[in-house]
Residue, then its C-alpha position, 0 to 999 in steps of 0.5 A: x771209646x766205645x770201640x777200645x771197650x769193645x775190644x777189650x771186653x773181648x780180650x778179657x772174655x778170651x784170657x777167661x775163657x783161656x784159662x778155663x780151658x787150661x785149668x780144665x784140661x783131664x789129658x794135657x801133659x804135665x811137665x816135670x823130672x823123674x828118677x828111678x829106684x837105683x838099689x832095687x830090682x828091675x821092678x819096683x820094690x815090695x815095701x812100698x808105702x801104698x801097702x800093695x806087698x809084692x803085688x806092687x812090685x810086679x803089677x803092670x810087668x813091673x812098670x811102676x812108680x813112687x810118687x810125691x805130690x800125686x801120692x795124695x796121702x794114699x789116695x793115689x794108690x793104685x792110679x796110672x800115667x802115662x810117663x815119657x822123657x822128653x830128650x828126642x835122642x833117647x826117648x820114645x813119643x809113647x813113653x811108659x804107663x805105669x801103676x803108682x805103688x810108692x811114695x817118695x821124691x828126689x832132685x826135684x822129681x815127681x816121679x821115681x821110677x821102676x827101672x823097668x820103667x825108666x828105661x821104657x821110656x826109651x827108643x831102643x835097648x841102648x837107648x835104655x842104657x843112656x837113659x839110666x846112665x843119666x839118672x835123672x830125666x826131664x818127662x811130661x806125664x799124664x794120668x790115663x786110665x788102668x786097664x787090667x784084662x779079664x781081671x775082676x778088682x780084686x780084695x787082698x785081706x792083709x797078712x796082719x789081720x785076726x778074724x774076727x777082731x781086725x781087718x785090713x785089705x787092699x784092693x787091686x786090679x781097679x781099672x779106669x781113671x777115678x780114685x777110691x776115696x771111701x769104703x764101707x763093710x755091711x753085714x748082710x743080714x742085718x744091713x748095718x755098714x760101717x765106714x772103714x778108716x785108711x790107716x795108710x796107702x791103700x790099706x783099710x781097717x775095720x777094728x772090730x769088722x762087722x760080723x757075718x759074711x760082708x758086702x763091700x761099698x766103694x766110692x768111687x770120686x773122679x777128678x770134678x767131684x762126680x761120686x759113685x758108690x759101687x757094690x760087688x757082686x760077691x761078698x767076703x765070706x764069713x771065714x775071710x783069711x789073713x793073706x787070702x784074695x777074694x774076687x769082688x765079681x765086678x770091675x768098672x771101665x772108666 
């Protein structure tokens, strides 16, 4: 009896400790579908709902993606994965990482596909060809971290914003693995910030922003809940333009 117990603790002991392991894992592939955009260009498109413009349709030479769930409500703007077909006539071991600039689903996908992407997937050029000639490919993905070389992250004011009444940004070029999940503005003189809403994507809005030249507070979260608030070296100057870049001076690696 007490041996059946023993046994048996044990292998309890064993499927907890299992599942754990499964539920824990930040690398492991993940098993799912994946199209592409069939009415676009090679790239992505530049009305993608995570607001990037033409920037999301070129980042990354153009390997891109829409999403469903890994869209998060915008939160997943921005994050990339490393996304290979699983059929071994066609496909590569290495697959594709591209950059989620969309969202959007179909036939049961998490992925829809550059069709630069797509077709990286695969072993060769005429590979490439079969491959889109499918349309609809079983893949495995992962997320990865982004790596933008000699690339600060970078603040696009919005087109649709109006110095000094409405602010709206996007941020690119945000290496590593975590997710931006809040964003503050502060006026420099006087240190008063003020937390910034998430209209969409990956757009923030200030209505009114703070007045003077800015400092920008982003959190960035990872995966388990570790929180990190990161400070830019340059501000936003006082005169910020509606469709002007600013470099934020800093980047972060993981």
């Amino acid at each position: 009896m007490a041996f059946s117990l023993l046994c048996f603790v044990l292998l309890a002991t064993f499927l907890f400790m299992q599942t754990l392991a499964d539920t824990s894992c930040t690398d492991c592939f993940v098993q799912s579908r994946a199209s592409f955009y069939s009415n676009s260009e090679e790239n992505g498109t530049d009305a993608g709902a995570c607001g990037f413009g033409s920037f999301g349709a070129t980042i990354n030479g153009g390997d891109v993606s829409a999403a469903s769930n890994l869209y998060r409500d915008g939160v997943g703007c921005g994050a990339c994965y490393q996304v290979r077909c699983t059929n071994g006539g066609y496909c590569s071991s290495n697959g594709v990482t591209i950059v989620l600039t969309d969202q959007g689903s179909g036939d049961n996908t998490d992925f829809i596909l550059s069709q630069r992407a797509f077709g990286g997937m695969a072993q060769s050029k005429d590979a490439s060809a079969s491959l889109l000639t499918l349309g609809v490919v079983d893949i495995e993905y992962r997320r990865v971290s982004c790596s933008y070389p000699n690339k600060n992250i970078t603040i696009k004011i919005d087109e649709s914003s109006s110095n000094p009444n409405y602010l709206a940004f996007v941020i690119w070029f945000q290496q590593g693995r975590r997710d931006i999940t809040a964003v503050q503005l502060c006026e420099t003189q006087n240190f008063v910030c003020k937390l910034l809403d998430r209209s969409h994507g990956a757009v923030w809005t200030a209505t009114p922003p703070p007045s003077g030249p800015l400092s920008l507070r982003m959190l960035f979260s990872t995966e388990d809940g570790d929180d990190t608030w990161v400070v830019p070296v340059n501000n936003i100057p006082e005169d910020w333009k509606a469709g002007e870049t600013y470099d934020s001076g800093v980047q972060v690696d993981q």
